[in-house]
Every structure is written in structure tokens, then in C-alpha cells.
matplotlib code that plots the C-alpha trace (Angstrom):
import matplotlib.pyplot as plt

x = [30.2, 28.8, 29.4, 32.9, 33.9, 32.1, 34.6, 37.5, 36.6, 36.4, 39.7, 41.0, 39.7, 41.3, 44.2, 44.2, 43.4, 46.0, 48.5, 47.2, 47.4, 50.8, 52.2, 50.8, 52.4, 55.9, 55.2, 54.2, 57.3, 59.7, 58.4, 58.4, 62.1, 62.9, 61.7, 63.3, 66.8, 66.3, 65.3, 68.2, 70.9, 73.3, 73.1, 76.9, 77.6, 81.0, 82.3, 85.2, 86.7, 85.9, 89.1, 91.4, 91.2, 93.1, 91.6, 92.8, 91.0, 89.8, 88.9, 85.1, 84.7, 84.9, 85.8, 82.9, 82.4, 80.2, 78.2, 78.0, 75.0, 75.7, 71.7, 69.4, 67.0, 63.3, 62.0, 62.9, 66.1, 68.4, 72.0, 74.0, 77.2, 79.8, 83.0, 86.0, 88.7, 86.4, 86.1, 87.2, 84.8, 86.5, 84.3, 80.9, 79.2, 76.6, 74.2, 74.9, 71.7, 71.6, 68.1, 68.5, 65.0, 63.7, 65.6, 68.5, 71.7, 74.9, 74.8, 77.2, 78.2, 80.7, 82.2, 83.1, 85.1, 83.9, 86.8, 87.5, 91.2, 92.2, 95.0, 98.5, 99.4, 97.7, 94.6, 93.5, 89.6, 88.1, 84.2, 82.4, 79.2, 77.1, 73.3, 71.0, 67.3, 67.4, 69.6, 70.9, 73.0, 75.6, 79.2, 81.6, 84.6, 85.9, 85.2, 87.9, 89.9, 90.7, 93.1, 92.4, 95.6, 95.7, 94.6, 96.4, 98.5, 99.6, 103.4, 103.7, 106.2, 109.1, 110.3, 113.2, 110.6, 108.3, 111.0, 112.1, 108.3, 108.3, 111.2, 109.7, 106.9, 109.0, 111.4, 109.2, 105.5, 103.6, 102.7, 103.2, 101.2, 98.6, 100.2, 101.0, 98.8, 96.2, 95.3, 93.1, 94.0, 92.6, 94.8, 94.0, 95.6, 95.0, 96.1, 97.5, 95.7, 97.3, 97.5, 93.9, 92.6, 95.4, 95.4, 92.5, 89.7, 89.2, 88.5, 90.5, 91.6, 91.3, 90.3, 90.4, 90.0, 91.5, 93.5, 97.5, 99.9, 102.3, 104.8, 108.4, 111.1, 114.3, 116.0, 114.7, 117.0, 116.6, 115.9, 114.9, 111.2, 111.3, 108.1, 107.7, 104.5, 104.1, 101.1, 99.3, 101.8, 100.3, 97.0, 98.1, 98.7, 95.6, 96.2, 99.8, 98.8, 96.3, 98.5, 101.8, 99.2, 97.8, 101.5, 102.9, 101.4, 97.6, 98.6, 97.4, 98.4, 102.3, 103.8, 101.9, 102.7, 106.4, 108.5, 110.4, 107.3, 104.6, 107.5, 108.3, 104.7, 103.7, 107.0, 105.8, 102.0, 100.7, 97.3, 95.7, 93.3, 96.2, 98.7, 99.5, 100.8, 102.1, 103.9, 106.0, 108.1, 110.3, 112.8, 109.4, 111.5, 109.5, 111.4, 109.5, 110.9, 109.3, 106.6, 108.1, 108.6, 111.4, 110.4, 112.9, 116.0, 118.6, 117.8, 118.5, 116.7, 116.1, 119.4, 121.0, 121.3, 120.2, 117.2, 115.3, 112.1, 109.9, 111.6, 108.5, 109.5, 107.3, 106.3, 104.7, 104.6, 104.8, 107.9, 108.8, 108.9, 110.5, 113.9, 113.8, 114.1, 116.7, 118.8, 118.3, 119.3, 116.6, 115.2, 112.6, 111.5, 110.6, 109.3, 111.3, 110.8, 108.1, 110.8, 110.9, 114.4, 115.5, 116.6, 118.4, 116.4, 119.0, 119.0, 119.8, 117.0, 114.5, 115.8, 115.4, 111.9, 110.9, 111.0, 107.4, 110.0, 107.3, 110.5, 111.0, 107.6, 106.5, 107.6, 110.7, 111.4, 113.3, 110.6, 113.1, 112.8, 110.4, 112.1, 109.1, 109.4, 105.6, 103.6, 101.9, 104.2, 103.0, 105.1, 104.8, 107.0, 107.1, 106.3, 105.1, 103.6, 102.6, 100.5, 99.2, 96.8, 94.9, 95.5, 97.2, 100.2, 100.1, 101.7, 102.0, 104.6, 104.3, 104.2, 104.4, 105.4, 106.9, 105.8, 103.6, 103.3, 104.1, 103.8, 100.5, 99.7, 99.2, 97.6, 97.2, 95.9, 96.1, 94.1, 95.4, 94.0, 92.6, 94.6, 94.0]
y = [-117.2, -119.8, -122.6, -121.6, -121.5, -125.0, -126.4, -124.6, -125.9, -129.7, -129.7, -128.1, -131.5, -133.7, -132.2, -132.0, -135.9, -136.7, -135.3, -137.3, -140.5, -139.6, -138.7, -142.5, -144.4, -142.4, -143.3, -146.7, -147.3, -145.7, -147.9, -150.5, -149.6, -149.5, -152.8, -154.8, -153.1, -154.2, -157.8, -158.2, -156.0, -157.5, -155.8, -156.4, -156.7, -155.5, -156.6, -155.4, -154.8, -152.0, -151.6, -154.4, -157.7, -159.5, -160.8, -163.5, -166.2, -164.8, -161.9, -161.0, -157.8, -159.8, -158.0, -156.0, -156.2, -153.9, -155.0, -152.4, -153.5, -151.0, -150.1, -150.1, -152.7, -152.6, -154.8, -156.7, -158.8, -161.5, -162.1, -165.1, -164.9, -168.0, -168.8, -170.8, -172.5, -172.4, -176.3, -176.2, -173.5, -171.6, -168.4, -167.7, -164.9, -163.0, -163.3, -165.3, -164.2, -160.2, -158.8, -156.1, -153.9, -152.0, -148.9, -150.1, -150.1, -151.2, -153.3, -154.7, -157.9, -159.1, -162.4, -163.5, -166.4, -169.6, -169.2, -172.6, -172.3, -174.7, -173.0, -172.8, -170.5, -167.9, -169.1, -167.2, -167.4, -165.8, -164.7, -164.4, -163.9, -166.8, -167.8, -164.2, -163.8, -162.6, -164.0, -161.0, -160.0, -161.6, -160.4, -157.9, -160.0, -163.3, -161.3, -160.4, -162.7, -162.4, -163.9, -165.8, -165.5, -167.6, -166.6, -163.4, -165.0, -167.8, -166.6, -166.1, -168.6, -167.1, -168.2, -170.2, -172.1, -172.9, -174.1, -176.7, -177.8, -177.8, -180.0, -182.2, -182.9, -183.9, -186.0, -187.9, -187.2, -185.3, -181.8, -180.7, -177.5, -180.1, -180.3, -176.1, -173.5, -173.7, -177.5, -179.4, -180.9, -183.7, -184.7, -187.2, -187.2, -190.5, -189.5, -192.5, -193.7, -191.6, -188.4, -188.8, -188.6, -186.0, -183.4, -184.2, -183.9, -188.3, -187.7, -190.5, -188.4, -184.9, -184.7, -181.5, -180.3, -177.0, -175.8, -175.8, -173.0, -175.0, -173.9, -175.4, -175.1, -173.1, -176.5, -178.1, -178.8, -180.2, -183.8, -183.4, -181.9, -180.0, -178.8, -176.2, -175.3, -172.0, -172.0, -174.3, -177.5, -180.7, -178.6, -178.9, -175.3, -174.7, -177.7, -177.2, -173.5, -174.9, -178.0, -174.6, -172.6, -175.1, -176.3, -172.4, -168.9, -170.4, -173.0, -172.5, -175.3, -175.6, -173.3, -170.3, -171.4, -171.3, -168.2, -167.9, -168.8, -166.2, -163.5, -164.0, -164.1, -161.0, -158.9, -159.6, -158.3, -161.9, -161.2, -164.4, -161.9, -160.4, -162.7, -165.0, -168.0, -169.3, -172.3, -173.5, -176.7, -176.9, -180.1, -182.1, -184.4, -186.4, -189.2, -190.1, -193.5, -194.5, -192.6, -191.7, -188.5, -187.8, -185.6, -185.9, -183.7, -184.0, -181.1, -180.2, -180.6, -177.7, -179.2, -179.6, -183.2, -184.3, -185.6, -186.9, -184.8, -183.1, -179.5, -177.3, -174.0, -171.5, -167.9, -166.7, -163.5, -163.9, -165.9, -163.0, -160.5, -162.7, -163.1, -159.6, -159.2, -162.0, -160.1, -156.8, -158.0, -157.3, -158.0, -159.6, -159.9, -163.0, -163.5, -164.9, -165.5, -162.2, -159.6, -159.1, -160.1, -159.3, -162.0, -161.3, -163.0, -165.4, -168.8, -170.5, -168.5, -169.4, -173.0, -173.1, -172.8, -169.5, -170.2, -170.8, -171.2, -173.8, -175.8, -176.4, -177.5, -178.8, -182.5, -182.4, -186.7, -188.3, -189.7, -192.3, -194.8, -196.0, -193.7, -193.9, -198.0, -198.3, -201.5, -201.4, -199.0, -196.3, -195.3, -196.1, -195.1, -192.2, -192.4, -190.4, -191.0, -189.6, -190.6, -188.2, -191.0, -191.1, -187.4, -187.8, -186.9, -188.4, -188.7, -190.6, -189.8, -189.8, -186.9, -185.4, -182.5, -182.0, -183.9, -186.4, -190.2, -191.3, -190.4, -189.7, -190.7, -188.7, -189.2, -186.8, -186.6, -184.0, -184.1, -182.5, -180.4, -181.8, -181.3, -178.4]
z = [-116.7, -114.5, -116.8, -117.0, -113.9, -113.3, -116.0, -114.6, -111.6, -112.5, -114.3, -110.7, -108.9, -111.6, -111.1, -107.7, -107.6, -110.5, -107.9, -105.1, -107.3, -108.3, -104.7, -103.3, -106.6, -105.4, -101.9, -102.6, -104.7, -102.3, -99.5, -101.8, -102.8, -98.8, -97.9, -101.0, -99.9, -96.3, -96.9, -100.1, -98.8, -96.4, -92.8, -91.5, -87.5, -86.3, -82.4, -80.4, -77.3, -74.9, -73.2, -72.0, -73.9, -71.3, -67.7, -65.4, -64.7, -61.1, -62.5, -61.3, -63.8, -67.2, -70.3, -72.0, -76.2, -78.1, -81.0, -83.6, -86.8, -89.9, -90.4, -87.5, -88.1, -88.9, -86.5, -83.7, -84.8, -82.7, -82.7, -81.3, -80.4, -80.3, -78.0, -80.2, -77.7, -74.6, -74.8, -70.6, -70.3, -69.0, -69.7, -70.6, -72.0, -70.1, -72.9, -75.8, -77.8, -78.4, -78.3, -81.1, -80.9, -84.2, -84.5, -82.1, -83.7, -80.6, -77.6, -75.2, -73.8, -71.5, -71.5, -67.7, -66.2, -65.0, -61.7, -62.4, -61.4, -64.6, -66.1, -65.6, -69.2, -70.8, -73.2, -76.2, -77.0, -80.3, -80.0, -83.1, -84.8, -84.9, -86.3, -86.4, -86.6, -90.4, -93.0, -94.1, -91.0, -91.0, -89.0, -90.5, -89.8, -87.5, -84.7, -82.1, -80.0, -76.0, -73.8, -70.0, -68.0, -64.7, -61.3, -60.3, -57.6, -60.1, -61.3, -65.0, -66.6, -68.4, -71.8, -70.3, -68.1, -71.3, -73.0, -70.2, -70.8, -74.1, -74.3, -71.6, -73.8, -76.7, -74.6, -72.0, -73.8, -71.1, -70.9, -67.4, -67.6, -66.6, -63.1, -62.8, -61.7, -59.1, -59.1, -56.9, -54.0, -51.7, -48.4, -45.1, -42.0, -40.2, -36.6, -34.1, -31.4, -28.7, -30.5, -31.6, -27.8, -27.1, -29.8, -32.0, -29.7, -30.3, -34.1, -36.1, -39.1, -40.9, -44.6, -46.5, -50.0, -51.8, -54.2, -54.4, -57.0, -58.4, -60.9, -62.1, -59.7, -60.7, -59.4, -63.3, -65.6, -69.0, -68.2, -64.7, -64.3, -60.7, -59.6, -56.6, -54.6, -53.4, -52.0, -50.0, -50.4, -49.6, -49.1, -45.5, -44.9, -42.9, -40.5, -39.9, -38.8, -36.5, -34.6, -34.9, -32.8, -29.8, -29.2, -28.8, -28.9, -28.3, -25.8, -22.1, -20.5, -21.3, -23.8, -22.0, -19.1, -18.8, -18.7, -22.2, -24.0, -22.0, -22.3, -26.2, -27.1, -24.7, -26.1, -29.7, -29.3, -30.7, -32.3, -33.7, -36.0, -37.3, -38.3, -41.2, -41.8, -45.2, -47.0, -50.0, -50.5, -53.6, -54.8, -56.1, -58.6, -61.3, -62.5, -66.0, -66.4, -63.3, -62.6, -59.4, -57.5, -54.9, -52.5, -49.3, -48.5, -45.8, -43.2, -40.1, -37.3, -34.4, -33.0, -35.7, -36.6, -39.7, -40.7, -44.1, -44.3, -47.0, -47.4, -46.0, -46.0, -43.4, -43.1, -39.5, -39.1, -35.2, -35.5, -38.1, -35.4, -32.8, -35.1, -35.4, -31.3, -31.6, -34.2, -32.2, -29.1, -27.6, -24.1, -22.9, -19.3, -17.3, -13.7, -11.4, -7.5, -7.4, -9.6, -13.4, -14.9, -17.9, -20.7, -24.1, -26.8, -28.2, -30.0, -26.2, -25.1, -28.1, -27.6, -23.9, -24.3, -26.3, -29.7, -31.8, -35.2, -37.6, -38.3, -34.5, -34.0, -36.9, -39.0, -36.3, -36.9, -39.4, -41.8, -44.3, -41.5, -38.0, -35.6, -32.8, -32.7, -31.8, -31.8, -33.9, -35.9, -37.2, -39.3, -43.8, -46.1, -47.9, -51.5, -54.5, -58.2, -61.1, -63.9, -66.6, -67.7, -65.0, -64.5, -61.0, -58.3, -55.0, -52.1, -48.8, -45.9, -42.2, -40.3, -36.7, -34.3, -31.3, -28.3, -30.8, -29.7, -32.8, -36.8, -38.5, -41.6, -44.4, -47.9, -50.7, -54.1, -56.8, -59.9, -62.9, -65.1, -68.9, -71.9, -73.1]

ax = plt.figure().add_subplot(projection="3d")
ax.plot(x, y, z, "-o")
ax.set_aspect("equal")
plt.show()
């Protein structure tokens, strides 16, 4: 009895370890199995958009991608990600190396503009896949493809408009997209001697750098190229404000200090924090064979004579609300010998001493020819050129105001952007 059971019981244990043998062989392989599938099969990576695919190049939020990998990797893994048509870099992306850990399987990315104001048409970048950590992932597809409009407050060309440029291009071998959008500007103002000690606090000039939003005039015709600037012309705006405001609404010593002027400006609720102030100037005519630009119009002055002057065109919200007393009829009251008298707000009364119209105040002489006559003159010619080689427009023109002593020089300089 004993002895049987001792033989029953050693064919139990190789049994028992005849199983165990077996079950770490099948283990063994199946890991075995695993591993050769995840180092020969090919582990694909998919990307696309999560939500909009279009942003403008101001844009601060970016557009967000999500990286999808078909089987969650092993072990720590990395994945590169490349721009195509970002040459401008215009974009970057947040991180262009994915950190994948073992076990993770998605991530997102967003790719997020450089605000380097460069383009005047919409640009269409593709992202992609690049160079992983393993071999075997490799991307799914070419990846997906986004698209960079211009700033937000740069106006969308229309087709008609494309085609002008388009047809430029073919006729006069320039692509003038280079000179639209938001384009950098450089501008001087050498101030004459008097005007220096008596408006510009002794300094001999003012130099100032920005940006300008140019697009193609309506005025453009098929062999005439006819730029417009709507914003910032000149990149002057800022200091034409700022000589409009000391020689009316923010002027103690004479424009406040006279009747028409105090009344307007008290009648209108002037508040310096609130209002604005905006440019344009249009009828910017390249002449290719040249390489000159005309930029003078006949105008009229604020008494109507006619006078050859860059065509600003102005938006002041105080003036905005005086014209709007003028064209109600409106009064206004006035001091006179100790008793308030009323005063229709008309164009003899705006003329006589209430009006803070830009035009009136603001490039009032004839600029086509010396009409101060000061020794030495002051005056230089206008002028304007282009050259796409050198990847400039300039300008040069006198300038002045009411009540100057004489022009003031002005020089600017935009730079265009690179072909794209």
C-alpha cells in the first residue's frame, strides 16, 4: 500500500512539473511571438486637425493637431514632426519632437504663428511625419495641410483684384503681393529751424518705425498698378494725431483760448482717452517703366483753392461729432461781454475759428512747388520709387500745417516682403 502510493505520488510531481515546463515554453514563445511582431510590424501614426484648419497670422490661439499611433508602444518612443512651405517661418510648432511614453497611444500639438505680419494672401502649409525613435513607425499618410491667412484687419483680396496681380506679374515681372499687407515701415521728419524751437520742443527731427496695410486700390486697372493704404499711410498716423491735437482741441494757449474753438470743443464732450484718430491715402500709382510712383492729386484747400498734395484722407471722431452739430444746426454758446450767446454751428462758423477738420489743419500748402520762399528753402521735391530688387518703396515730400514757418521734410521707407 505504502509503496503504491509513493509511485502514484511521484508520477503526480512529474506531472505536475511537465505542466509547469509546458506553461513557461507557451509563455516564453508567446512573449517571444509579441516582441518579434512589435519590432517587425509597422506601427502607423495618423495626424489631423482638431477643429479649424485655418488661423490668421495674428492669431495668438494656434491651431491644435492630434497624433493618433495604431498600437501603443512598448517603451518610451519619439516622434518628429516637420513643417513643408514654412520657408518665411511663418509658424512654428509648439513641440516638434512628440514624447510618446510606453503604453501611450494620442497626443496633441499645436502649430502657432511667428506674428511676423509677412503676408498679404493666404499660405497653405502641410505638417507631416518626420524621423521617429523606432523604425518601424512610420506616418499613415502625408499628413494634413493648414492654411495662414493675413492679420485679421488685412482685407481679403477678391478674385478680380488677384487677377490685376496676376497679370501684372506676367506683363511688368514683379509680384506685388510683396508690397500688400501689413509691411514695414520706416519715416523721418526733419523739422525746420523755426518750427523745431516752436513745436518740437528744439528736437531736429522725428523717426518712427511700424507697420502700414496696404492693398490694391479699386483705382488699378490693367496696366496701371494702384496701391491704397488703409492703415497707417506713410506710418505717419501717430504724429499727424499728435501736431492735429496741440494746434486745436489740446491747445491752451490759442485754439482754447478763443471763443469758437473753447465752445466747439466744450459742446462736443472732447475726451482725449476716448477718441480715435485714423488714416488712409489711396491714388499710389506705380509706373513700371520707370520705377516711379505718382503720388499727388489736385485738392482743395480749407478755402477752396486748389492745391497739389498727397490725398490723406482722415477719421477723428471729435471732428465726427462736430459735423454732426453742423448738419443739425445746432447751437453752440460763446461768451461775449459777461452773457452767453448763442452761435449756429455752420461752415462760416467752423471757418471763423471753430473747426478742428484734419484737412484744415493738417498738409494745408501746395507741396508741387516752394510756396514759403525761405532762405535757405526748405522746401524738396516730392518724389517716389520702387524697386523690387532691392525690396523697396520710398518716398520724399515736404510737409506742414497750419501756422508752420515753413515745410518739413519727410523721408520714408518701406521694405517689402520676400518672395514667397
Amino acid at each position: 500500500m505504502n509503496k503504491y502510493i509513493i509511485k502514484n505520488n511521484k508520477k503526480m510531481k512529474l506531472i505536475k512539473t511537465s505542466v509547469l515546463l509546458l506553461l513557461i515554453v507557451c509563455l516564453t514563445a508567446a512573449c517571444s511571438t509579441e516582441n518579434k511582431a512589435d519590432e517587425e510590424m509597422t506601427n502607423s501614426v495618423a495626424l489631423s486637425v482638431v477643429g479649424n484648419a485655418f488661423m490668421n497670422e495674428d492669431d495668438t490661439e494656434g491651431i491644435t493637431l492630434h497624433l493618433l499611433i495604431a498600437f501603443a508602444p512598448t517603451k518610451d518612443e519619439t516622434i518628429n514632426l516637420d513643417i513643408k512651405g514654412n520657408e518665411d517661418e511663418i509658424v512654428h510648432l509648439e513641440q516638434s519632437t512628440i514624447q510618446l511614453k510606453a503604453g501611450q497611444k494620442e497626443a496633441t500639438v499645436k502649430v502657432i504663428s511667428n506674428t511676423k505680419h509677412l503676408l498679404s494672401v493666404p499660405k497653405t502649409l502641410s505638417v507631416s511625419v518626420g524621423n521617429t525613435s523606432n523604425p518601424r513607425i512610420k506616418a499613415a499618410d502625408a499628413g494634413v495641410k493648414i492654411t495662414v491667412n493675413p492679420d485679421s484687419d488685412v482685407p481679403q483680396l477678391s478674385a478680380h483684384q488677384l487677377q490685376l496681380i496676376e497679370g501684372y506679374k506676367q506683363k511688368y515681372g514683379f509680384d506685388l503681393t510683396n508690397l500688400m499687407g501689413k509691411v514695414p515701415v520706416e519715416a523721418t521728419v526733419s523739422f525746420n529751424t523755426e518750427d523745431k524751437e516752436s513745436y518740437f520742443k528744439g528736437e531736429t527731427q522725428f523717426t518712427t518705425k511700424g507697420y502700414s496695410i496696404i492693398t490694391l486700390s479699386e483705382k488699378a486697372t490693367e496696366e496701371t498698378p494702384v496701391l491704397k493704404i488703409i492703415d497707417n499711410p506713410m506710418g505717419l498716423t501717430s504724429f499727424f494725431y499728435d501736431v492735429l491735437k496741440r494746434k486745436t482741441v489740446e491747445d491752451q494757449e490759442f485754439f482754447l483760448q478763443q471763443p469758437y474753438g473753447n465752445a466747439i470743443v466744450q459742446a462736443i464732450g472732447y475726451d482725449a482717452t476716448k477718441e480715435q484718430f485714423s488714416m488712409t491715402l489711396d491714388d499710389i500709382k506705380l509706373v513700371p517703366s520707370s520705377g516711379k510712383i505718382d503720388f499727388l492729386v489736385q485738392r482743395p484747400n480749407a478755402y477752396d483753392e486748389l492745391i497739389s498734395a498727397l490725398p490723406f484722407v482722415y477719421h477723428f471722431s471729435a471732428w465726427e461729432r462736430v459735423k454732426k452739430l453742423r448738419d443739425e444746426g445746432a447751437l453752440v454758446y460763446v461768451k461775449e461781454n459777461g452773457k452767453m450767446v448763442g452761435y449756429q454751428v455752420t461752415d462760416e462758423f467752423l471757418l471763423a475759428g471753430g473747426s478742428i477738420d484734419p484737412q484744415r489743419w493738417l498738409a494745408v500748402s501746395d507741396v508741387s512747388h516752394d510756396t514759403f520762399g525761405n532762405s535757405p528753402s526748405d522746401w524738396i521735391e516730392p518724389s517716389g520709387q520702387f524697386d523690387f530688387t532691392k525690396g523697396t518703396m520710398t518716398f520724399v515730400f515736404p510737409w506742414d500745417f497750419e501756422a508752420a514757418n515753413g515745410y518739413e521734410q519727410v523721408r520714408v521707407t518701406y521694405t517689402m516682403h520676400k518672395n514667397k
